[in-house]
Each structure stands twice: as C-alpha cells, then as structure tokens.
C-alpha positions in Angstrom: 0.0 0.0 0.0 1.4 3.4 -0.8 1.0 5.9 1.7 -0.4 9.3 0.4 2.7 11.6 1.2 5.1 9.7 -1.3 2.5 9.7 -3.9 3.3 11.7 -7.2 0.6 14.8 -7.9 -1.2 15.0 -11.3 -0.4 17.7 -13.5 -3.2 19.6 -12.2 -2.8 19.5 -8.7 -1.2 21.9 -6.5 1.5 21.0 -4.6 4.5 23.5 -2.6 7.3 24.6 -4.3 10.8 25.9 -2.8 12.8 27.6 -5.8 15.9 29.0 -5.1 17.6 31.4 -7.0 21.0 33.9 -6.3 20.5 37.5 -6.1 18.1 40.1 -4.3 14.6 40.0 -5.6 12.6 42.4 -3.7 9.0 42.0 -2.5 7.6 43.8 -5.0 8.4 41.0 -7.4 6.3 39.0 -6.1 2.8 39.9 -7.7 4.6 39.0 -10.8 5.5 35.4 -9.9 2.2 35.1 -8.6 1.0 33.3 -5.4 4.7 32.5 -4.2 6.3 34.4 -1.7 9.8 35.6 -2.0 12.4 35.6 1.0 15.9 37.3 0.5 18.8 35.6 2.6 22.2 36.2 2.6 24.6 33.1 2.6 28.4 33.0 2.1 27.7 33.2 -1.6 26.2 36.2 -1.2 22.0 37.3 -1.3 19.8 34.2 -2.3 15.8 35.0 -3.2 13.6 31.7 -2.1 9.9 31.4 -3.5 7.7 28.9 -2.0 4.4 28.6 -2.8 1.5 26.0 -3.7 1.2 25.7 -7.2 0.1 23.1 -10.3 3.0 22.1 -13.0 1.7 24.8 -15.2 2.6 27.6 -12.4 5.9 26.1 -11.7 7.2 25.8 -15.2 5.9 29.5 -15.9 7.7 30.7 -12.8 10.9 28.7 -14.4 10.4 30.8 -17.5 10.3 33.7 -15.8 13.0 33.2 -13.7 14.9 32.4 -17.1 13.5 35.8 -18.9 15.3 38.0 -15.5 18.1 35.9 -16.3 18.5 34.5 -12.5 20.9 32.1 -11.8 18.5 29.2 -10.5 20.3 27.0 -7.4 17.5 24.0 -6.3 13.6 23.2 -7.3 12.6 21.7 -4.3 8.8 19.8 -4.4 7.6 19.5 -0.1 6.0 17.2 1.0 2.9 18.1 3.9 5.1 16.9 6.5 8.4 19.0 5.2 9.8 21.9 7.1 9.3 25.3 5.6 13.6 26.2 6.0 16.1 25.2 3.8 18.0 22.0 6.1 
C-alpha cells in the first residue's frame, strides 16, 4: 500500500514549491511570480531569493520561464512534501 505523502501529484494538482535562485529580488516582485512568496537571505555566496508557494506544473514551469527571462541564476527546485519543514536544512 502506498501511503499518500510519497504519492506523485497529477499535473493539475497543486503541490508547494521551494525555488531557489541567487540574487536580491525584492518584494515587489512578487505579484509578478504570482501566489509565491519571496524571501531574501544572505549566505556566504552572497544574497539568495527563495519562493515557496503552492502551485500546479503549469505555475511552476511559468515561474521557471520567468526566472529564465530575468536571467537568475536558479540554485535547487525543491517539491515538499505536507510533513516538510518550511527552511532550507
């Protein structure tokens, strides 16, 4: 029997996202990526912009584009699962 948190979404269904990208995206950025929100940290690489958000493969492959189009260096795609913590480990 497969237990429900390991398994794989339809297409259509929304599941959260972590996307990690370097740089400083600021807050305002947000409304375009849609119903994500955006966290700036600094690590030793320097600043590093995390969305997370619940979103369907069609709104995570649109955020991708647009992350290409601003020409952001992406780091992880990260799917979480209900019982995942919402920090980076």
């Amino acid at each position: 029997m497969t237990k429900q948190a390991n398994r794989n979404p339809s297409p259509g269904e929304p599941v959260t996202y972590r996307i990690k990208v370097y740089g400083h995206l600021d807050r305002r950025w947000s409304d375009w990526f849609g119903s994500v929100t955006l966290t700036v940290e600094d690590d030793a690489a320097g600043p590093v912009t995390t969305l997370t958000g619940l979103v369907d493969q069609a709104a995570l492959h649109g955020i991708l584009l647009k992350i290409r189009d601003l020409n952001l260096v992406l780091i992880a795609v990260a799917r979480l699962e209900a019982t995942d913590s919402p920090a980076w480990s």
